[in-house]
DODRENDREN-554225 format. One record per residue: residue number from 0; residue in three letters; z, y, x of N, C-alpha, C in turn. Coordinates in Angstrom, 2 decimals. Each point is the difference from the previous one (the first is absolute). Example, Ala and Ser with C-alpha at 12.3 -4.5 7.8 and 13.67 -1.06 7.14 Angstrom:
<atoms>
+-----+-----+---------+---------+---------+---------+---------+---------+---------+---------+---------+
|   i |  aa |    n.pz |    n.py |    n.px |   ca.pz |   ca.py |   ca.px |    c.pz |    c.py |    c.px |
+-----+-----+---------+---------+---------+---------+---------+---------+---------+---------+---------+
|   0 | ala |    7.80 |   -5.69 |   13.19 |    0.00 |    1.19 |   -0.89 |    0.00 |    1.20 |    0.90 |
|   1 | ser |   -0.72 |    1.05 |   -0.35 |    0.06 |    1.19 |    0.82 |    0.73 |    1.09 |   -0.77 |
+-----+-----+---------+---------+---------+---------+---------+---------+---------+---------+---------+
</atoms>
This chain:
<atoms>
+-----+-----+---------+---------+---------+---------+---------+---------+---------+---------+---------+
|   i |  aa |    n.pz |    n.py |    n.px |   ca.pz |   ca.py |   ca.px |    c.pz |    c.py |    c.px |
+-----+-----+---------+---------+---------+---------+---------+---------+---------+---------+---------+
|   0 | unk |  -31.94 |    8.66 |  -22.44 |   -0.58 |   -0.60 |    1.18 |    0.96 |    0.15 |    1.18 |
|   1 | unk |    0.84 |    1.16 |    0.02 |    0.64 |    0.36 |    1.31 |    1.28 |   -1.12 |   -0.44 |
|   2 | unk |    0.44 |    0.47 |   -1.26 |    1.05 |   -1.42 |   -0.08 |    0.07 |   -1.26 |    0.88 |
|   3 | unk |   -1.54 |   -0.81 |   -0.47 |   -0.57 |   -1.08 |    0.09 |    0.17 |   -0.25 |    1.48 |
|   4 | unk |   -0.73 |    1.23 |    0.73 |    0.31 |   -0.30 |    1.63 |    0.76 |    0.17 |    0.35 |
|   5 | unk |    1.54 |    0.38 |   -0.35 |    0.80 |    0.09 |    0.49 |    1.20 |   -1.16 |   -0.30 |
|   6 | unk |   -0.68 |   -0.44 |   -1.11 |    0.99 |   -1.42 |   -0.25 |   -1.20 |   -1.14 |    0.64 |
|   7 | unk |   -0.71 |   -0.25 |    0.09 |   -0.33 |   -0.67 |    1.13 |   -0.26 |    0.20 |    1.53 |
|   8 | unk |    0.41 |    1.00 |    0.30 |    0.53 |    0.30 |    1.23 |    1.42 |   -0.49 |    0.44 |
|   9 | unk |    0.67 |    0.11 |   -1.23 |    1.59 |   -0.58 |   -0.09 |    0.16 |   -1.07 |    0.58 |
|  10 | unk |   -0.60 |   -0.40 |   -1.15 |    0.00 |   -2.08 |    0.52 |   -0.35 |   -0.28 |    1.36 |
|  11 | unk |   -1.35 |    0.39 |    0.09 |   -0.57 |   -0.02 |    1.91 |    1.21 |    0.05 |    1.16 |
|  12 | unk |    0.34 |    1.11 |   -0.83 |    1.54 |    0.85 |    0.91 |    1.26 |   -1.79 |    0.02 |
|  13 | unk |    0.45 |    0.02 |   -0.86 |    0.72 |   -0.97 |   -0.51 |   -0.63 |   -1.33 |    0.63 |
|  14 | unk |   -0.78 |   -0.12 |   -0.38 |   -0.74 |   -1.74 |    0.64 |    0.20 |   -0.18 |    1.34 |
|  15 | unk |   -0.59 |    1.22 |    0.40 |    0.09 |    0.07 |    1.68 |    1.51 |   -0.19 |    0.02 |
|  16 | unk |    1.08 |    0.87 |   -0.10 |    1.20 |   -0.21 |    0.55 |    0.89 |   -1.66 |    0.08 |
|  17 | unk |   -0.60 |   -0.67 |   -0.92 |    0.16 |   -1.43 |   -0.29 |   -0.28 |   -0.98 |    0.81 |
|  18 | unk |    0.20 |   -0.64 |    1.24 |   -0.61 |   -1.01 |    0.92 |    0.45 |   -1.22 |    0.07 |
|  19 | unk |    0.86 |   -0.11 |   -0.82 |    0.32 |   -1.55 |   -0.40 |    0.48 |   -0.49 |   -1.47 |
|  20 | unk |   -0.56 |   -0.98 |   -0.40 |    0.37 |   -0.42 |   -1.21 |    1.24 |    0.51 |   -0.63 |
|  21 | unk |    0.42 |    0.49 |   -1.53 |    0.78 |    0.37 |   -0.45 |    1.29 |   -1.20 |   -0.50 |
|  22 | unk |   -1.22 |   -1.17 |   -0.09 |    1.18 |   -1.08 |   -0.30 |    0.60 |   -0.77 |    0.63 |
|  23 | unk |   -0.04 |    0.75 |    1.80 |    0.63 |   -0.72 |    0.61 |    1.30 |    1.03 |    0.53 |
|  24 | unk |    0.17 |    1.00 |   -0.52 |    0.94 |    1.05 |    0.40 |    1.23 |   -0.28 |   -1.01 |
|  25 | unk |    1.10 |    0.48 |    0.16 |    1.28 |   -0.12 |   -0.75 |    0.15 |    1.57 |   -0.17 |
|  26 | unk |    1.25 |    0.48 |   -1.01 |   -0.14 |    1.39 |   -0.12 |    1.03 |    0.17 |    1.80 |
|  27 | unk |   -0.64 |    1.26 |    0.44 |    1.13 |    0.56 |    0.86 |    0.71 |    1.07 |    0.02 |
|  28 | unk |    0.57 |   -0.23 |    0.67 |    1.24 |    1.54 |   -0.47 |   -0.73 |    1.06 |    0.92 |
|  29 | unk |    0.69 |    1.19 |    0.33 |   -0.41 |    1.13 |    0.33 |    0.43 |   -0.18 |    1.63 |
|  30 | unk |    1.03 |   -1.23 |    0.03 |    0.35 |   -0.05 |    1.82 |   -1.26 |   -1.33 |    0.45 |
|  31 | unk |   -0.76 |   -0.39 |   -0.87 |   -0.89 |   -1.13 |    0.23 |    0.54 |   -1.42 |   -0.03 |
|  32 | unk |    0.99 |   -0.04 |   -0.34 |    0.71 |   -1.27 |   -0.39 |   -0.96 |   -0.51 |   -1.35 |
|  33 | unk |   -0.29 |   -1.40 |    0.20 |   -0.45 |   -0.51 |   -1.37 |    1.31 |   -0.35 |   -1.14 |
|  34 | unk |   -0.44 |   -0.07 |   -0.99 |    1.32 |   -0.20 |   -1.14 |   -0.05 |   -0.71 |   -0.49 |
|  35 | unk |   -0.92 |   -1.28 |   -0.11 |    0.15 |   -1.30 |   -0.80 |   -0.69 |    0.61 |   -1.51 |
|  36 | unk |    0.57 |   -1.06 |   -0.78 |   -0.86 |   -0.04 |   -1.30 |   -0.40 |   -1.19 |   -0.17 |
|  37 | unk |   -0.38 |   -0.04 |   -1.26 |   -1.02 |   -0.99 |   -0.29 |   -0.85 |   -0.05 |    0.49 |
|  38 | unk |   -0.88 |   -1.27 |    0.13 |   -1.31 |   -0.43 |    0.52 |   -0.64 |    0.69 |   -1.31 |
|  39 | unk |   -1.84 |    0.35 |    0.84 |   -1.07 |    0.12 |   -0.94 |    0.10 |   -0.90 |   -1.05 |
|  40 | unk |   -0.39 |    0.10 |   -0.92 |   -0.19 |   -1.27 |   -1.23 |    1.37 |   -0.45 |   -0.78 |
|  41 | unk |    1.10 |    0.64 |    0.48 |    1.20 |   -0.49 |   -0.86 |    0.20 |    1.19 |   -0.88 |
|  42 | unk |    1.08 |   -0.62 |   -0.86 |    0.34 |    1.21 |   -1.22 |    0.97 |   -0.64 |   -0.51 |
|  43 | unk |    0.87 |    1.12 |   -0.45 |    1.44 |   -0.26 |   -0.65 |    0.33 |    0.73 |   -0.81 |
|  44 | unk |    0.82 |   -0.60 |   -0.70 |    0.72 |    1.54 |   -1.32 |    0.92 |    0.40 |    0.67 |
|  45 | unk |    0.42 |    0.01 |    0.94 |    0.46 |    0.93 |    0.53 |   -0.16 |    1.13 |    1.19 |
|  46 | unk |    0.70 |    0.86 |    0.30 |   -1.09 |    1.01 |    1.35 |    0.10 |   -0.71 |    1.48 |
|  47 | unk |   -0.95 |    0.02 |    0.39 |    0.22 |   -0.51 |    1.29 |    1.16 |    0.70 |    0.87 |
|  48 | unk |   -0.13 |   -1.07 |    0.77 |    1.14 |    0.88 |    1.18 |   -0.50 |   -1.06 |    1.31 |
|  49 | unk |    0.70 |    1.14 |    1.11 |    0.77 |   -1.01 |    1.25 |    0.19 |   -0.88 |   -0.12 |
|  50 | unk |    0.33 |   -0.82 |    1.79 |    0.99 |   -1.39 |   -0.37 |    1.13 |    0.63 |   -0.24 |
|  51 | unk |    0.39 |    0.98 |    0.21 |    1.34 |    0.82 |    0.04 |    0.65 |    0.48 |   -1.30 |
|  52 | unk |   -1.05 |   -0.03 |   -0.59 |    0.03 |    0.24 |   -1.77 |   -0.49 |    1.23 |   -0.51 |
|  53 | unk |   -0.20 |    0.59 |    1.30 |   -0.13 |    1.65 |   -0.22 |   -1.79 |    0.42 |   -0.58 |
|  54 | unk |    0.20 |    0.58 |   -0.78 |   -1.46 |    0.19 |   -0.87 |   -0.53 |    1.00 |    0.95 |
|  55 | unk |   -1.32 |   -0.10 |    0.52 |   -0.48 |    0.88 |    0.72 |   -0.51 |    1.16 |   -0.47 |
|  56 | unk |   -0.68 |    0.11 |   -1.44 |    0.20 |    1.43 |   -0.69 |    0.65 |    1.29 |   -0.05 |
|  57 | unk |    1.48 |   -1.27 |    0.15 |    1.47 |    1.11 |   -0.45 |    0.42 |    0.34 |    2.04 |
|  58 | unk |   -0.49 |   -0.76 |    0.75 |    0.76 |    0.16 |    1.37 |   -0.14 |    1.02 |    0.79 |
|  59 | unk |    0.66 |    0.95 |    0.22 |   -0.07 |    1.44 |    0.22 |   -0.96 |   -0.23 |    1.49 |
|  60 | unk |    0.20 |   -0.92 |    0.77 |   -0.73 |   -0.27 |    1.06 |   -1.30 |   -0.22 |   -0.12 |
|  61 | unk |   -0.66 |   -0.45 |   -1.02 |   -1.32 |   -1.08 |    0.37 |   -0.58 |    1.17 |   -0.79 |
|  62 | unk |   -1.24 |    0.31 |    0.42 |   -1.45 |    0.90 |   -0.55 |    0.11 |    0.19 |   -1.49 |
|  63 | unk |    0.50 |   -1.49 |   -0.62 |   -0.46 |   -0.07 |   -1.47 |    0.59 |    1.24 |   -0.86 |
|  64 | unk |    1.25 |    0.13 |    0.74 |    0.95 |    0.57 |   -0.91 |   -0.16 |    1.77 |   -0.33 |
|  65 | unk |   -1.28 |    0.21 |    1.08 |   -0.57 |    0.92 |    0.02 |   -1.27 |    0.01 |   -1.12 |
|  66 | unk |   -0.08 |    1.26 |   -0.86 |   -0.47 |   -0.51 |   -1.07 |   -1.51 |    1.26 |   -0.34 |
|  67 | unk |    0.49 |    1.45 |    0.53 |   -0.84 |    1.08 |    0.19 |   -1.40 |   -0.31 |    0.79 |
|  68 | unk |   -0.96 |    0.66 |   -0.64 |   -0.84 |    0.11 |    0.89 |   -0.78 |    2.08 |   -0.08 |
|  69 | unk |    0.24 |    0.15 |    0.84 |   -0.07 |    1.98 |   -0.24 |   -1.11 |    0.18 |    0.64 |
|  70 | unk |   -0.90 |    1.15 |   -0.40 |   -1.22 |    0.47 |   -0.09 |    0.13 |    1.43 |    0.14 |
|  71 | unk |   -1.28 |    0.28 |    0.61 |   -0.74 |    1.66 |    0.22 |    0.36 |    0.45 |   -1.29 |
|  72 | unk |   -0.22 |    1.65 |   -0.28 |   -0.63 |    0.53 |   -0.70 |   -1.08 |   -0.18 |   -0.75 |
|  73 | unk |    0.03 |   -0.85 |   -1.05 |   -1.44 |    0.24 |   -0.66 |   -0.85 |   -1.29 |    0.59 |
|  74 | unk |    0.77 |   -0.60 |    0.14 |   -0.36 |   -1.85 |    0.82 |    0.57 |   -0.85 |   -0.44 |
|  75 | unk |   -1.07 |   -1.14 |    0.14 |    0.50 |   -1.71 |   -0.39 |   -0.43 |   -0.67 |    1.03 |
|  76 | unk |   -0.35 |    0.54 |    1.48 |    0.17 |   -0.93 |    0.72 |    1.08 |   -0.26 |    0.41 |
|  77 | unk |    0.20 |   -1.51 |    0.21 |    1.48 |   -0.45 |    0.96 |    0.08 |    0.50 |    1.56 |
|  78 | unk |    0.43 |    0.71 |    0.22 |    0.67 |    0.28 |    1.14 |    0.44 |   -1.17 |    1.09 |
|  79 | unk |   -0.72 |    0.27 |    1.25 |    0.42 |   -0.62 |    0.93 |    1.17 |   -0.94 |    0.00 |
|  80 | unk |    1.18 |    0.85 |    0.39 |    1.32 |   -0.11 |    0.07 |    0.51 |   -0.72 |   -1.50 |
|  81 | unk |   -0.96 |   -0.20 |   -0.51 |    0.44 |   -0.51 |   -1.81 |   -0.97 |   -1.66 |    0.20 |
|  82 | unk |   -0.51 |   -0.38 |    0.51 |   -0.90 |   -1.19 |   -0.09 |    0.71 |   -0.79 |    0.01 |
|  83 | unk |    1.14 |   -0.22 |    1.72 |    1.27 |   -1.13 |   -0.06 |    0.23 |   -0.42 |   -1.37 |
|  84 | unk |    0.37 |    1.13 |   -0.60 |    0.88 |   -0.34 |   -0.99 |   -0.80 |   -0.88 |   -1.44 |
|  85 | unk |   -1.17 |    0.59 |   -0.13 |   -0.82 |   -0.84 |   -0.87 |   -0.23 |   -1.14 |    0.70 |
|  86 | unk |   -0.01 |   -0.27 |    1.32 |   -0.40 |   -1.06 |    0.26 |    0.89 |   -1.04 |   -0.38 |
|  87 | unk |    1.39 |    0.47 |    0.29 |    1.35 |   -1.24 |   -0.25 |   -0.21 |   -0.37 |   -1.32 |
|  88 | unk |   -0.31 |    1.39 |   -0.99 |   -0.17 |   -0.84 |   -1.51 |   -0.55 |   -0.65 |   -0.54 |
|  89 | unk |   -1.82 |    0.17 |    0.75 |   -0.86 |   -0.62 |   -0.43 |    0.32 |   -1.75 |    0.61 |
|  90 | unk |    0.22 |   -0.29 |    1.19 |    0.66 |   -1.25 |    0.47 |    1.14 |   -0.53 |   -0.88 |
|  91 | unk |    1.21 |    0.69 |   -0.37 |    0.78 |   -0.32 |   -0.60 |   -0.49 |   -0.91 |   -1.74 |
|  92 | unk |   -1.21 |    1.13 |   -0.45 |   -0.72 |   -0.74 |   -1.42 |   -0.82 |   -1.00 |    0.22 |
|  93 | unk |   -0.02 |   -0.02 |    1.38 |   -0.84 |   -1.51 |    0.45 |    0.55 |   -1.25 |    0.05 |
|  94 | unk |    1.23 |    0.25 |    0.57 |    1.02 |   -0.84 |    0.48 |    0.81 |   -0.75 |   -1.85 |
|  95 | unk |   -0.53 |    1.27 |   -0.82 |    1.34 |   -0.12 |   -0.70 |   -1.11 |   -0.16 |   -1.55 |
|  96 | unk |   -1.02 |   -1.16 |   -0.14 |   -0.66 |    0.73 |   -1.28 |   -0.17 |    0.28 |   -1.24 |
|  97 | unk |    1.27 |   -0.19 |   -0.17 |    0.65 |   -0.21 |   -1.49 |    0.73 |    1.52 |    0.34 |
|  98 | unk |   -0.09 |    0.50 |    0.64 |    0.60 |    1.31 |   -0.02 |   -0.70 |    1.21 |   -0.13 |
|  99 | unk |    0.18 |    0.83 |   -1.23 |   -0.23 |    1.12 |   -0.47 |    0.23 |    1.67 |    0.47 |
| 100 | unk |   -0.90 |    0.79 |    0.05 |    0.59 |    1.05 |    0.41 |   -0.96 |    1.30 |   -1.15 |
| 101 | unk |    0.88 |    1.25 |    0.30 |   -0.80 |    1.20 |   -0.67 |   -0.22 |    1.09 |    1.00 |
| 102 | unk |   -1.15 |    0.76 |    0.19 |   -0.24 |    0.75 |    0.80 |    0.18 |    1.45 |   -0.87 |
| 103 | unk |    1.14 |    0.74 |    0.38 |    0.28 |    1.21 |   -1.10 |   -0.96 |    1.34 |    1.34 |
| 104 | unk |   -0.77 |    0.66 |   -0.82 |   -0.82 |    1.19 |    0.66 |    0.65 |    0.94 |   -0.44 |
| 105 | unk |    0.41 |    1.31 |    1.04 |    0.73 |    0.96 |   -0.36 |   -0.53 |    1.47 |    0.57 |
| 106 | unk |    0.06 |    0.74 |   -0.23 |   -0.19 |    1.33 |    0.28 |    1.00 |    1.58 |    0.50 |
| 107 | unk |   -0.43 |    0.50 |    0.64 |    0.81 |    1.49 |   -0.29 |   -0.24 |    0.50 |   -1.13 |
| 108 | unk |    0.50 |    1.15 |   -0.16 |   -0.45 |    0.98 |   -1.55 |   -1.15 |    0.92 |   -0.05 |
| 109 | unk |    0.07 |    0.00 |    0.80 |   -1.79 |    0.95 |    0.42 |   -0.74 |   -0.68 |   -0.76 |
| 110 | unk |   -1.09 |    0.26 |   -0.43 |   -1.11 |    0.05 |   -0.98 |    0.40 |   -0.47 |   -1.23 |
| 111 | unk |   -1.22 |    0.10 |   -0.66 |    0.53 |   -0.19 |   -1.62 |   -0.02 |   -1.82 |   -0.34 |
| 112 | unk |    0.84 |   -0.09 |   -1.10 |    0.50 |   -1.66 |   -0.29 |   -1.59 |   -0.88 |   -0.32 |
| 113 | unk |   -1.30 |    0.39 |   -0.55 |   -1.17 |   -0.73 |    0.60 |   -0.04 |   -0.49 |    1.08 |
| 114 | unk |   -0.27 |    1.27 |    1.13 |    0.05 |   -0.58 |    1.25 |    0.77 |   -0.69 |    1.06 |
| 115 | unk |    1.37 |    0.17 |   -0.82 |    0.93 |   -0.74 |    1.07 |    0.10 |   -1.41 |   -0.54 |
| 116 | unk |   -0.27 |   -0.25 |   -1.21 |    0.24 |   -1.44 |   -0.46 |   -1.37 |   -0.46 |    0.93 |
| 117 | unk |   -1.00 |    0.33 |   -0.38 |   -1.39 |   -0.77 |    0.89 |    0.47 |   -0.21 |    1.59 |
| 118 | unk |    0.60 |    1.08 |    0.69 |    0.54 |   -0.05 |    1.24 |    1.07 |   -1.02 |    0.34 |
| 119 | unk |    0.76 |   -0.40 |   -0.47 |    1.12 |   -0.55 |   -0.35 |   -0.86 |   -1.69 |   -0.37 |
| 120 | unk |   -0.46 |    0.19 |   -0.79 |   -0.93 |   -1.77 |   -0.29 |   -0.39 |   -0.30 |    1.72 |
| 121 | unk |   -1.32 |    0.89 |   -0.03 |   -0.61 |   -0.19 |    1.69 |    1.33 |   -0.09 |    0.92 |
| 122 | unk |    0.42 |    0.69 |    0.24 |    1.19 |   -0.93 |    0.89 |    0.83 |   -1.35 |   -0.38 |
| 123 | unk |    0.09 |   -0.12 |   -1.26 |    0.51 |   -1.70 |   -0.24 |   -0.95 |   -0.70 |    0.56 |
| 124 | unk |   -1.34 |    0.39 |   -0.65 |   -0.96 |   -0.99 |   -0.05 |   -0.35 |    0.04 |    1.38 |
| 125 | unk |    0.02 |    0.99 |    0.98 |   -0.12 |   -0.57 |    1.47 |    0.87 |   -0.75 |    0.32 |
| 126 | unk |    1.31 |    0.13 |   -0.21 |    0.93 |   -0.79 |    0.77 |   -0.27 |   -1.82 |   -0.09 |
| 127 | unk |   -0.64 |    0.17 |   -1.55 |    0.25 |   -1.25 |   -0.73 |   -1.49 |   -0.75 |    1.01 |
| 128 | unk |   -1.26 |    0.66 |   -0.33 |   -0.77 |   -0.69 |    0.87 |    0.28 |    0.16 |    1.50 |
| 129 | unk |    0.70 |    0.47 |    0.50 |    0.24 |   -0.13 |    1.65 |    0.58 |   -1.36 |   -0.06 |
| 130 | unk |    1.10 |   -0.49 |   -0.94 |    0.33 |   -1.60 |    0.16 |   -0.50 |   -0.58 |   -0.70 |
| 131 | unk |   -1.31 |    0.36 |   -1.01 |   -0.83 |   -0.92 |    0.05 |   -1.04 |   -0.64 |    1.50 |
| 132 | unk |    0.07 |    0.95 |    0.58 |   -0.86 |   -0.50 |    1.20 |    0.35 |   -0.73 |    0.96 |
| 133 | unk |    1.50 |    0.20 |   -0.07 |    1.02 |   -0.79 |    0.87 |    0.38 |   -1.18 |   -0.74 |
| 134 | unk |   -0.59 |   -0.10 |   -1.38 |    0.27 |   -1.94 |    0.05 |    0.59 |   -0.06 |   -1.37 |
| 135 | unk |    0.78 |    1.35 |   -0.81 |    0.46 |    0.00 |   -0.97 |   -0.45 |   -0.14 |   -1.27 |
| 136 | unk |    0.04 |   -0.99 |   -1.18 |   -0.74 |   -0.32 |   -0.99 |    0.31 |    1.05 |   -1.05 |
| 137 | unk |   -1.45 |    1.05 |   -0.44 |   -0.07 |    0.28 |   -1.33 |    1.07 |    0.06 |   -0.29 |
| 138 | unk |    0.08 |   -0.96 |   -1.03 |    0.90 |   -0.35 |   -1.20 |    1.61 |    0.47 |    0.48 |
| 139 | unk |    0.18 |    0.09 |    1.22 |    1.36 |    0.04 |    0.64 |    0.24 |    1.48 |   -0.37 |
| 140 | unk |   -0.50 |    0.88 |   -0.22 |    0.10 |    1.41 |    0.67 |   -0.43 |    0.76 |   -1.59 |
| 141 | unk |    0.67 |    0.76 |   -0.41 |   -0.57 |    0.54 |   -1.29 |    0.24 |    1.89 |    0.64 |
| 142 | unk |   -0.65 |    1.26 |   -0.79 |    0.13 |    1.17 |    0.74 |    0.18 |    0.70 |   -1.01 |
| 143 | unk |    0.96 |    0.82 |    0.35 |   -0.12 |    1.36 |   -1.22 |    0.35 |    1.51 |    0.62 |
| 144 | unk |   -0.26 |    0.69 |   -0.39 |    0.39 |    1.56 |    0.12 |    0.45 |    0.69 |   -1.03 |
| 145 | unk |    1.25 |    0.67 |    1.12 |    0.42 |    1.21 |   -0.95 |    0.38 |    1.27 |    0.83 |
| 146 | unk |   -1.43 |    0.37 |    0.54 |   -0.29 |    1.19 |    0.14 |    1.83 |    0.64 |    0.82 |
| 147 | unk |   -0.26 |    1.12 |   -0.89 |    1.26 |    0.65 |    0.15 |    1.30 |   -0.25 |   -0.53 |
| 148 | unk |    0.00 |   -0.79 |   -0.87 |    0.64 |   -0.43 |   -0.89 |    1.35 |   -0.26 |    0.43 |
| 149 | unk |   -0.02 |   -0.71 |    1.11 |    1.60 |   -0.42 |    0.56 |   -0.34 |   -0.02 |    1.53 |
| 150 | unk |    0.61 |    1.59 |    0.75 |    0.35 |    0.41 |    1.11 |    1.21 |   -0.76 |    0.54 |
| 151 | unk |    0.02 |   -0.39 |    1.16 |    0.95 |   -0.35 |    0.70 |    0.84 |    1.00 |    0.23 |
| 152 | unk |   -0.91 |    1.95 |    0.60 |    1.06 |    0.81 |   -0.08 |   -0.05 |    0.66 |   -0.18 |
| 153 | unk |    0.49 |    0.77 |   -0.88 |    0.00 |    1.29 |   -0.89 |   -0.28 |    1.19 |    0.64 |
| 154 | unk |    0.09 |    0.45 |    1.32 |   -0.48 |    1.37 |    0.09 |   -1.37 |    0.16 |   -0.28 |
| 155 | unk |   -0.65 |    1.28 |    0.56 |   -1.32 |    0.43 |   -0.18 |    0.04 |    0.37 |    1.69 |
| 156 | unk |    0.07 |   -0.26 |    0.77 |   -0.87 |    0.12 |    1.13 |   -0.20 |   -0.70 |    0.90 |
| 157 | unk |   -0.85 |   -0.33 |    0.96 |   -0.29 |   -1.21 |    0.90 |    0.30 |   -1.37 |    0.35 |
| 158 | unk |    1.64 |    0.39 |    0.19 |    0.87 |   -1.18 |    0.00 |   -0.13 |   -0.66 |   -1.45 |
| 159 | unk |    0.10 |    0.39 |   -0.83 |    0.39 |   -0.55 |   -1.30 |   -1.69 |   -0.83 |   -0.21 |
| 160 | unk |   -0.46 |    1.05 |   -0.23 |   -1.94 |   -0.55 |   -0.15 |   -0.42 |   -1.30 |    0.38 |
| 161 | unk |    0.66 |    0.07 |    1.80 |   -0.55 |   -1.03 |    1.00 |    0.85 |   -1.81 |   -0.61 |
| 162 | unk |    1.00 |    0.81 |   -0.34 |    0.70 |   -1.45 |   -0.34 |   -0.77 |   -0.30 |   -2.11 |
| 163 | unk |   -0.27 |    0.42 |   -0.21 |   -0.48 |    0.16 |   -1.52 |   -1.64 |   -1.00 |    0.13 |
| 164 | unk |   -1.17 |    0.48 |    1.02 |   -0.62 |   -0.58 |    0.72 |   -0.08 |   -1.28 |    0.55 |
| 165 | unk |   -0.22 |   -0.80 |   -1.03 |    1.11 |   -1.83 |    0.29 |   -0.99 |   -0.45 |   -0.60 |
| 166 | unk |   -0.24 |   -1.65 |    0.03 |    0.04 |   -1.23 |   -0.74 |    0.86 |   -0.91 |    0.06 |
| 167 | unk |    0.95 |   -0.48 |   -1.18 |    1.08 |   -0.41 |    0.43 |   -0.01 |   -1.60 |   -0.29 |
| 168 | unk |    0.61 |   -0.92 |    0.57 |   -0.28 |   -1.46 |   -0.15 |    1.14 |   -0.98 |   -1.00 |
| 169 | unk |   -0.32 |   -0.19 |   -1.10 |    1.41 |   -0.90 |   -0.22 |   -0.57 |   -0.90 |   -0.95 |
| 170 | unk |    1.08 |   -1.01 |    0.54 |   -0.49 |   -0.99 |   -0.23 |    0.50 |   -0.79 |   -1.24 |
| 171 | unk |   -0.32 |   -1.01 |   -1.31 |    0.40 |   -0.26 |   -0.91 |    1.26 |   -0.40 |   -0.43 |
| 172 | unk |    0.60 |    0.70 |   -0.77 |    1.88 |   -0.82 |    0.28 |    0.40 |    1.31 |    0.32 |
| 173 | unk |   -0.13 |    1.14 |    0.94 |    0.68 |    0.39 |    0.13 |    0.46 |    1.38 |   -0.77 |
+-----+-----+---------+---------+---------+---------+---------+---------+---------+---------+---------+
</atoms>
């Protein structure tokens, strides 16, 4: 039940921050420059890009290329300071809908491998419905966890934990 209200509290959270249509936004970078792309409704075999050519995924500048999303202790809510960033993606799978992504859930090493895989899902699976609410289709977004399984960083204390504490975003192809 506490789950329940707290992932629909999410969305509430999320909806609200949203005040204008998603399919009228382009992705933007982190200086607020828009970056082009394809229009809604197109699709290509190949990756989008710029007029410039530059793939906004890979562009060290633009949001996309930012891919983490990091969490409390013992949490799958998205973090404030973490919404931007779902927001560019969830727009980006709007913009783009032939485009695929995986939501990897990750953990510190603290508790035992039951509970961190379940922990580790609930944070994909938030991330994944936060851009469902922002416009992103289902089918776009697949989630998995692996717990502890693959740390970003090997120590055992805080620093290491906090970065271990992730859902990470990538997208098909890569």
């Amino acid at each position: 039940m506490k789950n329940i209200l707290l992932g629909s509290l999410l969305i509430v959270a999320l909806a609200a921050c949203s005040s204008t249509s998603l399919k009228q936004k382009a992705p933007v970078s982190e200086s607020g420059a828009t970056t082009g792309g394809q229009r809604p409704g197109q699709s290509s075999a190949t990756t989008p890009t710029t007029p410039l050519g530059i793939n906004p995924l890979k562009d060290a500048n633009n949001i996309l290329s930012k891919r983490s999303v990091y969490f409390e202790f013992d949490s799958a809510l998205v973090k404030d300071e973490f919404k931007p960033l779902v927001q560019a993606h969830a727009r980006y799978l709007v913009e783009h809908p032939s485009t695929r992504l995986t939501v990897q859930g990750h953990t510190d090493e603290r508790g035992s491998a039951e509970y961190n895989l379940a922990l580790g899902q609930r944070r994909s699976d938030g991330v994944k419905q936060a851009m469902n609410v922002l416009g992103a289709s289902d089918r776009q977004i697949d989630t998995v966890s692996f717990g502890k399984e693959k740390p970003k960083a090997l120590g055992h204390d805080e620093d290491a934990w906090a970065q271990n504490r992730r859902a990470d975003i990538v997208y098909a192809g890569e």
